[in-house]
C-alpha positions in Angstrom: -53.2 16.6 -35.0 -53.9 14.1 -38.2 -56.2 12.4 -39.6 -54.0 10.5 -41.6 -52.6 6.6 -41.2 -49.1 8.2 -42.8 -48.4 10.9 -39.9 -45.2 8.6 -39.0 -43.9 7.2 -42.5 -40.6 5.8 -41.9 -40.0 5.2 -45.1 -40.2 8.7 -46.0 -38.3 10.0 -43.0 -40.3 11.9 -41.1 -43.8 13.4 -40.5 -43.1 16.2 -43.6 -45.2 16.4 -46.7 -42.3 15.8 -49.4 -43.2 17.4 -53.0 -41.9 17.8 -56.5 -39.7 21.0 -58.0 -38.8 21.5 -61.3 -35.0 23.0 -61.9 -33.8 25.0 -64.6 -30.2 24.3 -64.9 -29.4 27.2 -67.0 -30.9 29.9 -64.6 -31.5 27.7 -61.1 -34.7 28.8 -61.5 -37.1 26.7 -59.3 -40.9 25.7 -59.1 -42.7 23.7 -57.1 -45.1 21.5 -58.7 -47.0 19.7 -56.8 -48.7 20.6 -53.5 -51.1 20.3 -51.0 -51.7 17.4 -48.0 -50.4 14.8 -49.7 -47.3 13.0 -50.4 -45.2 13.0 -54.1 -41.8 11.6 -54.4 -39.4 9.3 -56.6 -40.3 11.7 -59.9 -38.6 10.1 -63.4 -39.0 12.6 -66.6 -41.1 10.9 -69.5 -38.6 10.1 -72.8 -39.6 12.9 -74.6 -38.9 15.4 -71.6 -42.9 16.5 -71.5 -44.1 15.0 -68.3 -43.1 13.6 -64.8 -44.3 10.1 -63.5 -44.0 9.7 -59.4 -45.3 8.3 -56.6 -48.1 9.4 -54.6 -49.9 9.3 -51.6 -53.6 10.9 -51.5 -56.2 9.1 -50.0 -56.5 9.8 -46.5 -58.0 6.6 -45.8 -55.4 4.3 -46.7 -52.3 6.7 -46.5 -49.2 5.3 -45.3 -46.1 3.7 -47.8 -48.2 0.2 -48.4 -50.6 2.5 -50.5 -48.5 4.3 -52.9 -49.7 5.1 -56.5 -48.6 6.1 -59.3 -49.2 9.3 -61.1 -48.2 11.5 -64.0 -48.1 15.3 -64.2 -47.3 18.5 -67.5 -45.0 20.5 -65.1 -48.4 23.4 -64.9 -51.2 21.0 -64.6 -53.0 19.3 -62.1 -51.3 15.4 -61.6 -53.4 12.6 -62.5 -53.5 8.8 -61.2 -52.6 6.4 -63.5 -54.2 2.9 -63.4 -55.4 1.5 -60.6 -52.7 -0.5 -59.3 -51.5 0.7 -55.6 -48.8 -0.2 -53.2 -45.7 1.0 -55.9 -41.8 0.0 -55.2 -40.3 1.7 -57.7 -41.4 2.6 -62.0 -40.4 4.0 -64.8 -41.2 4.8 -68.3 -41.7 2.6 -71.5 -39.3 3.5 -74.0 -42.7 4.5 -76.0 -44.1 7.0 -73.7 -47.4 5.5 -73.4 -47.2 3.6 -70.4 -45.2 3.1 -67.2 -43.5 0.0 -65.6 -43.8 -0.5 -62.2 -42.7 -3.0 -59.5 -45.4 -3.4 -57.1 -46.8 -5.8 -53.7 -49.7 -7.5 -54.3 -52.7 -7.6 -52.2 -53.0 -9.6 -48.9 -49.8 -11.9 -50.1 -51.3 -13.4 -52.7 -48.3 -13.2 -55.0 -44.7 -11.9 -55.4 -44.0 -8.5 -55.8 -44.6 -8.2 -59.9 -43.4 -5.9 -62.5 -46.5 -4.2 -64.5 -46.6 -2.2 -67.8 -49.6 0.2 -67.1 -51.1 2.1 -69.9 -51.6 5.8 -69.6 -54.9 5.2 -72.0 -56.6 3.3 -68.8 -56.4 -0.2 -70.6 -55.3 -2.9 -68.8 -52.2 -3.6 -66.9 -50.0 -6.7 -68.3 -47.8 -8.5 -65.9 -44.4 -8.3 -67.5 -43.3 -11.5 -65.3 -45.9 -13.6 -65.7 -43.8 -16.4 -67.6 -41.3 -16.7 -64.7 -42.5 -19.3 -62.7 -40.5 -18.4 -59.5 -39.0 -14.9 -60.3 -39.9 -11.4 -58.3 -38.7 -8.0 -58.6 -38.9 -5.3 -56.3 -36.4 -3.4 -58.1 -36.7 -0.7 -60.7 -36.3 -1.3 -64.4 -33.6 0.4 -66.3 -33.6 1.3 -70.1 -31.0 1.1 -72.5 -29.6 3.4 -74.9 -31.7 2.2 -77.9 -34.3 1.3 -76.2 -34.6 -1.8 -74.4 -35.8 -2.5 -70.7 -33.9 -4.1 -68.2 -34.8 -5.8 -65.0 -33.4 -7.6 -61.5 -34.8 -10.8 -61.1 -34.9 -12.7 -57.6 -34.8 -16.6 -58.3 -34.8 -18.8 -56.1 -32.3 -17.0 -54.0 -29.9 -15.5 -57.1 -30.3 -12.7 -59.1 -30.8 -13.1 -63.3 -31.2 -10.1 -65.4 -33.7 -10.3 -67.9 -35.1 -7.9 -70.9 -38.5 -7.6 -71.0 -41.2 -7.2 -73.8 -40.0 -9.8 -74.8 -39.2 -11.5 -72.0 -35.5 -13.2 -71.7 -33.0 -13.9 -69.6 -29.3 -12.3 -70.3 -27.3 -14.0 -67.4 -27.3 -17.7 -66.2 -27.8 -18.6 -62.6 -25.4 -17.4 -60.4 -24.4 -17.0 -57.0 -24.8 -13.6 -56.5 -27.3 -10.9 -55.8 -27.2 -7.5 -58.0 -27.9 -4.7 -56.5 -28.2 -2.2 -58.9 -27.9 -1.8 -63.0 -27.5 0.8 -65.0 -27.3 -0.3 -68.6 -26.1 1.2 -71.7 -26.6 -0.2 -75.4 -24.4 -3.5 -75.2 -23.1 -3.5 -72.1 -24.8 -2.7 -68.1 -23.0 -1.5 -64.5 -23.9 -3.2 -61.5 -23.1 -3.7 -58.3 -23.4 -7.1 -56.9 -22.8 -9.3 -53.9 -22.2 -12.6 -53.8 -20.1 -16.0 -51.6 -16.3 -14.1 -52.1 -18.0 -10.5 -51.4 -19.6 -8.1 -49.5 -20.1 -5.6 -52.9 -18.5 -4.9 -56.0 -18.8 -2.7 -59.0 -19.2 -5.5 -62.4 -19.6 -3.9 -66.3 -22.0 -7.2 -67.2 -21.7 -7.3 -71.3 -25.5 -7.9 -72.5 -25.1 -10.2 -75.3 -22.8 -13.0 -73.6 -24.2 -12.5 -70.0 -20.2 -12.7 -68.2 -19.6 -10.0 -65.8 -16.4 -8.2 -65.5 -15.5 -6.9 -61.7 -14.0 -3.7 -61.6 -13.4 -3.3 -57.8 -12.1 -5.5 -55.2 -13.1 -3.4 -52.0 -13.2 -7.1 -50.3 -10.5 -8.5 -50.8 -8.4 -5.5 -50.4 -9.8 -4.8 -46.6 -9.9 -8.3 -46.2 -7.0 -9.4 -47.5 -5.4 -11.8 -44.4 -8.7 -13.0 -43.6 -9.9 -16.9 -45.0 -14.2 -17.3 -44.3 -16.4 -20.2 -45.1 -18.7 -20.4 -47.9 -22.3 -21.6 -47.3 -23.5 -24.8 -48.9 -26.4 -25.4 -50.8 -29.4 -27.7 -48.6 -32.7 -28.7 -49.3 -35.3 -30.6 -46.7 -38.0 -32.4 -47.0 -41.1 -30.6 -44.3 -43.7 -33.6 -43.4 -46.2 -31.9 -45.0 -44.4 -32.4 -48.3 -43.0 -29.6 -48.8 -39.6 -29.3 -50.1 -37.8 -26.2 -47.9 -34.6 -24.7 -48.8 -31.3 -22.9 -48.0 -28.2 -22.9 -47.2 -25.8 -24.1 -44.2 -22.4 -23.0 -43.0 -21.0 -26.5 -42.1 -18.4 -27.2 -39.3 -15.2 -29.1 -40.1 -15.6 -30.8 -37.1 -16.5 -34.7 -37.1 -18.7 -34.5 -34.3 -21.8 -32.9 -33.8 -21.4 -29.4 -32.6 -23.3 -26.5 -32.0 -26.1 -24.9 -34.6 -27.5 -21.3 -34.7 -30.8 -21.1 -37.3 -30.8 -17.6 -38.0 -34.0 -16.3 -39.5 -34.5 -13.6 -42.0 -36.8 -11.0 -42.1 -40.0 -10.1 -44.0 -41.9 -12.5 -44.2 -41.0 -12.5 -47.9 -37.4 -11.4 -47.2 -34.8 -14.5 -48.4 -31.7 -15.7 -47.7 -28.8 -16.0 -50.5 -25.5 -17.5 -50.0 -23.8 -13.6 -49.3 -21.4 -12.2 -47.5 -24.0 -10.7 -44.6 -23.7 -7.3 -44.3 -25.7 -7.0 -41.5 -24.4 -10.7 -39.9 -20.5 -10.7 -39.9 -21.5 -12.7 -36.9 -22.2 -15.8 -38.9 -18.8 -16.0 -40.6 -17.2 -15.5 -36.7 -19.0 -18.0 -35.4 -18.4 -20.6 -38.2 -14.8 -19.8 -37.9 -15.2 -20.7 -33.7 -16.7 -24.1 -34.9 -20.6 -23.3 -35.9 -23.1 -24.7 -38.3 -25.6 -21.6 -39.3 -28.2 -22.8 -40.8 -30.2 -20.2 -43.3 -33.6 -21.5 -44.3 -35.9 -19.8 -46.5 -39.3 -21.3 -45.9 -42.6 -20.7 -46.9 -43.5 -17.0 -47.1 -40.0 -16.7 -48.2 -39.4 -14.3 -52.1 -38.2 -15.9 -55.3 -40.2 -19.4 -54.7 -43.3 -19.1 -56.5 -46.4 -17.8 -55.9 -48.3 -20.7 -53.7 -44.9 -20.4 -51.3 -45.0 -17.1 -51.2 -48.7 -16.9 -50.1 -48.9 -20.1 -47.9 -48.3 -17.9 -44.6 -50.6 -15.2 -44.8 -52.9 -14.5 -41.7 -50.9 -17.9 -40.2 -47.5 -16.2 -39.7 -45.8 -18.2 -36.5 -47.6 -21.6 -36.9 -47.4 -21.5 -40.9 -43.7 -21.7 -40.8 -42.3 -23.4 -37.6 -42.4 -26.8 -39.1 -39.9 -25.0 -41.8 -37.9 -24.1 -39.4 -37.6 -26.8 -37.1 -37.7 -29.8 -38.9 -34.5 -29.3 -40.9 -32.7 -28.7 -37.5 -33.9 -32.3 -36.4 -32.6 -33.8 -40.4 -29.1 -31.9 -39.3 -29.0 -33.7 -35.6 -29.7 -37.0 -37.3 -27.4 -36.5 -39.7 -24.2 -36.0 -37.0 -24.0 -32.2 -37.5 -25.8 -30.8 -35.4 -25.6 -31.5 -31.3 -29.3 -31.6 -30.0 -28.3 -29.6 -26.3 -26.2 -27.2 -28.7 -28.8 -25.1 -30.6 -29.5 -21.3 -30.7 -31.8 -19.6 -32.6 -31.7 -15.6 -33.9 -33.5 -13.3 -36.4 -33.8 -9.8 -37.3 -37.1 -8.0 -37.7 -39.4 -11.0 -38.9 -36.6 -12.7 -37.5 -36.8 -11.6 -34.5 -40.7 -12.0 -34.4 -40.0 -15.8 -35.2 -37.5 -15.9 -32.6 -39.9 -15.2 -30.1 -41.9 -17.1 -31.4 -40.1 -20.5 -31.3 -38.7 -19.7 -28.2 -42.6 -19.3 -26.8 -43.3 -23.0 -28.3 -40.2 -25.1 -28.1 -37.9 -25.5 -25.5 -34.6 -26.8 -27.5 -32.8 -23.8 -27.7 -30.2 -22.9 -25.2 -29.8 -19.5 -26.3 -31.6 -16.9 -28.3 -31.1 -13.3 -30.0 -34.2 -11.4 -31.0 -33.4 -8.2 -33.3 -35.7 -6.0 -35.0 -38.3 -8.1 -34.0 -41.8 -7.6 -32.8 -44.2 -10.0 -30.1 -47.6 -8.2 -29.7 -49.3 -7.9 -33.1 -53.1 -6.1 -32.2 -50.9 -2.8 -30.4 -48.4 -3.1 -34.0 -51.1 -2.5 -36.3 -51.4 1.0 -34.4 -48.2 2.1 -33.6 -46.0 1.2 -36.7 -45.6 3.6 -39.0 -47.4 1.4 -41.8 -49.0 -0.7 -39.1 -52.3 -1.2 -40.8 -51.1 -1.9 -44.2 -48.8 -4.3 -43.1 -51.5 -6.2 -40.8 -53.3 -6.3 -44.5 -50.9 -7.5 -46.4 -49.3 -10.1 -44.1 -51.2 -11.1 -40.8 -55.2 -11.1 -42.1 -56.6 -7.2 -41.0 -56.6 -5.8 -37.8 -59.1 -7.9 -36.1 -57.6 -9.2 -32.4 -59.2 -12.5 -32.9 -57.1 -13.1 -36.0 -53.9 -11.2 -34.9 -53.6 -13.0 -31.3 -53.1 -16.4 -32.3 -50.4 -15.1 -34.3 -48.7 -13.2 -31.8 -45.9 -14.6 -29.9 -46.7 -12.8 -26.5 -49.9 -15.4 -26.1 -47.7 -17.9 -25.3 -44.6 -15.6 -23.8 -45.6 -17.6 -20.6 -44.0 -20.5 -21.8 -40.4 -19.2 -22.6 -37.4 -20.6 -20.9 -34.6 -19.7 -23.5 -32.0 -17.0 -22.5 -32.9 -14.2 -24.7 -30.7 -11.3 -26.0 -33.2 -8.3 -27.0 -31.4 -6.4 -29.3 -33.3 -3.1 -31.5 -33.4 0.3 -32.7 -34.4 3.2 -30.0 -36.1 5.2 -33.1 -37.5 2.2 -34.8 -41.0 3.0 -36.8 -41.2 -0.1 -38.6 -40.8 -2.2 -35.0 -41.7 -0.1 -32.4 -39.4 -0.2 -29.6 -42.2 -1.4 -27.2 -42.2 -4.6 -29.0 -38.6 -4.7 -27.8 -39.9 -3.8 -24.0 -42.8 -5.5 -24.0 -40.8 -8.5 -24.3 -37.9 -7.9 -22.5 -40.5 -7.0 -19.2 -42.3 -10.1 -19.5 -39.4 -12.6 -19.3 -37.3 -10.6 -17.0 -40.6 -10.9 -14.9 -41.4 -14.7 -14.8 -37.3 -15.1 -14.1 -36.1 -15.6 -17.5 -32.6 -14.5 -18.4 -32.3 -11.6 -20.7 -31.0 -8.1 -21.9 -31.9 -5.8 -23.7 -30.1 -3.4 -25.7 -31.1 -0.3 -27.8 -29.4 1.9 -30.0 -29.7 5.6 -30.0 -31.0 6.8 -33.2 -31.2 3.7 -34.6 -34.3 3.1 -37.0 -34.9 -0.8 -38.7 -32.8 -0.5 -41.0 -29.6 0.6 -39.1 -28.2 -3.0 -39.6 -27.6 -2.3 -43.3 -27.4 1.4 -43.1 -26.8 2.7 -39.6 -24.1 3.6 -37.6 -20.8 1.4 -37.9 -20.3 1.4 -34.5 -23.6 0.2 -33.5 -23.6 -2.9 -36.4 -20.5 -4.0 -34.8 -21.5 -3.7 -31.6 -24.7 -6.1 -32.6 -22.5 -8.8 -34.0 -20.1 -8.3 -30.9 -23.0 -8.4 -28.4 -24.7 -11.8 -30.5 -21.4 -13.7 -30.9 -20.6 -13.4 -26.9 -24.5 -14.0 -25.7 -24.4 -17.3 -28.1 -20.6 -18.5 -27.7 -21.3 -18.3 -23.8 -24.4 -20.0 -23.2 -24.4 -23.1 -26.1 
């Protein structure tokens, strides 16, 4: 029984009620402090040791991860909310005490996720990113030794580290991604990705903004193997818009075969990495591929206006993004027009079928992650509602059926490889089914594949043996029918 939105939050693991416990380390005492039918989790001690902030789920009628808030507790007392702001990533504490900083959504799209200093006297939040035109965090802020706070950045498809309050930037543009910092007084850890690496361990020196890698897990497991490096690409939509990414280019003088691969989100992005989920886009450029990485509108790090361009017109908003640079690539001699495949992973693999169901170009297709029916989503994933919100317009079927891929599922022709998760929350595996029945029906060719145990995220963080089966499976359903 619930009456609860929450009952199946992926994102905290389960249908449990997590809480907070305070430890004493000198006598392993222990005390729960916080309780009840409600969610608390991600606590962070105040500077002064006092009090804990964390996030908090406790209004029934919007309870699922989308919601979260934040709140502060006196180990003792009842917690409190703080602000009014909703649907935390990650916070902290200001070096002062007297407020918190949070990464946080906004509502319905309408701008990148921001980083907030909220009071704990009630007085206004201030948006500590407001001067960055294009930036976005979703990562939590770190505080030095003496004092200062330090956040991730995402730019335009890099990562810059600033220092807030006031605001400025400590590293220069870059081709990589940082993962995580830790900083100290003069000097940060991080771990980073980037062209040359799939992650690394950096000290980053805060005053000259140079990086110095520690590790070279890469290189040393890699050491025999040579893979291409992505090129920057930008293309003009004929809307006006200016779209862009990047595109593993084939040696080859002739035009040869393309796969667009799409990322997720809507508002995920693509950066010129090492894939950790995608080693199949390095194998397939080594057989003689273009890969073609766009990041078009909806996409993070691109400003506000981009960011919000696709909300409640997901599908439609951004097919002319996606399609239009393939035709610049044909006419430019790169790309062979009765050579192109298309593949994406969770939004990915909802814009898969989506292009699939309203263009006919592709020879071969690979839908991961990805989702088809939008009106039966909004009920059965685990933050179904909230996410109808935020990206596709509410739960109303008149506004979720134009935007859902299985209206027009009639009209697919494209060999399809239906790859997902058999535990998925975030995608429920009907999604997956649903699909996969209504093209093996009307005589299309397809498979579908699902991994035991798997949730959404098992491309980054699941079993090795099923990631490498999903490259396997995507390079030999691609390499055999384009």
């Amino acid at each position: 029984m619930t009456r609860r939105l929450g009952y199946r939050d992926g994102t905290l693991r389960g249908y449990r009620r997590p809480h907070l416990f305070v430890i004493e380390l000198a006598t392993g005492k222990t005390t729960q402090v916080t309780d009840g039918d409600w969610s608390a989790h991600s606590p962070v001690w105040s500077p002064d040791g006092t009090q804990l902030a964390f996030a908090g789920l406790r209004d029934a009628r919007t309870d699922n991860s989308l919601s979260t808030a934040p709140f502060v507790l006196t180990p003792g007392d009842e917690p409190r909310r703080v602000g009014t702001e909703d649907m935390l990533r990650a916070l902290t504490w200001a070096p002062d005490g007297d407020a918190l900083i949070m990464a946080r959504l906004a509502a319905r799209s309408e701008t990148q996720p921001r980083l907030l200093r909220v009071p704990l006297d009630g007085s206004a939040a201030t948006d500590l990113l407001e001067e960055i035109d294009y930036g976005s965090t979703l990562s939590a802020p770190t505080t030095t030794s003496d004092g200062r706070v330090l956040t991730t950045v995402n730019e335009r498809g890099t990562t810059r580290v600033y220092e807030l309050d006031p605001l400025r930037a400590l590293t220069d543009e870059e081709q990589i991604w940082i993962t995580a910092l830790s900083a100290a007084t003069t000097r940060a850890a991080i771990t980073y990705a980037s062209p040359d690496t799939y992650g690394e361990v950096a000290i980053l020196d805060l005053s000259t903004g140079v990086h110095k890698v520690l590790t070279s897990y890469t290189a040393d497991a890699l050491h025999d193997v040579d893979w291409a490096r992505p090129e920057p690409r930008t293309f003009q939509i004929s809307d006006g818009t200016t779209v862009s990414g990047w595109l593993f280019k084939s040696d080859s003088q002739r035009p040869g075969p393309l796969l667009l691969d799409i990322h997720g989100g809507p508002h995920g992005w693509w950066a010129p990495l090492m894939q950790l989920g995608q080693p199949y886009q390095l194998a397939l450029a080594a057989a003689g591929w273009s890969i073609l990485l766009l990041n078009p509108r909806g996409s993070d790090g691109f400003g506000d206006d981009f960011h919000a361009a696709v909300y409640a017109k997901q599908g439609f908003g951004d097919e002319a993004d996606l399609l239009e640079p393939i035709d610049q690539l044909v006419a430019e001699g790169i790309a062979d027009p009765d050579r192109l495949a298309v593949a994406g992973y969770s939004y990915g693999g909802y814009m898969t079928n989506w292009l699939t169901a309203h263009a006919t170009r592709f020879r071969a297709a690979v839908s991961g992650g990805g989702m088809c029916d939008l009106v039966s989503l909004g009920g059965t994933a685990d933050v179904g509602v909230g996410m109808m919100d935020l990206i596709y317009g509410g739960t109303d079927p008149a506004v979720l059926r134009p935007q859902s891929p299985y209206e027009s599922v009639r009209d697919v022709r494209t060999p399809t490889l239906i790859l997902h998760g058999a535990d998925d929350d975030r995608s429920p595996v009907g999604q997956a089914e649903q699909w996969f029945a209504a093209l093996h029906t009307q005589e299309v060719e397809t498979e579908l594949v699902l991994y035991p145990g798997a949730g959404h995220l098992f491309l980054s963080s699941g079993r090795p043996s099923h990631r490498l089966d999903y490259s396997r499976r995507t390079f030999a359903w691609l390499t055999d029918r384009v």
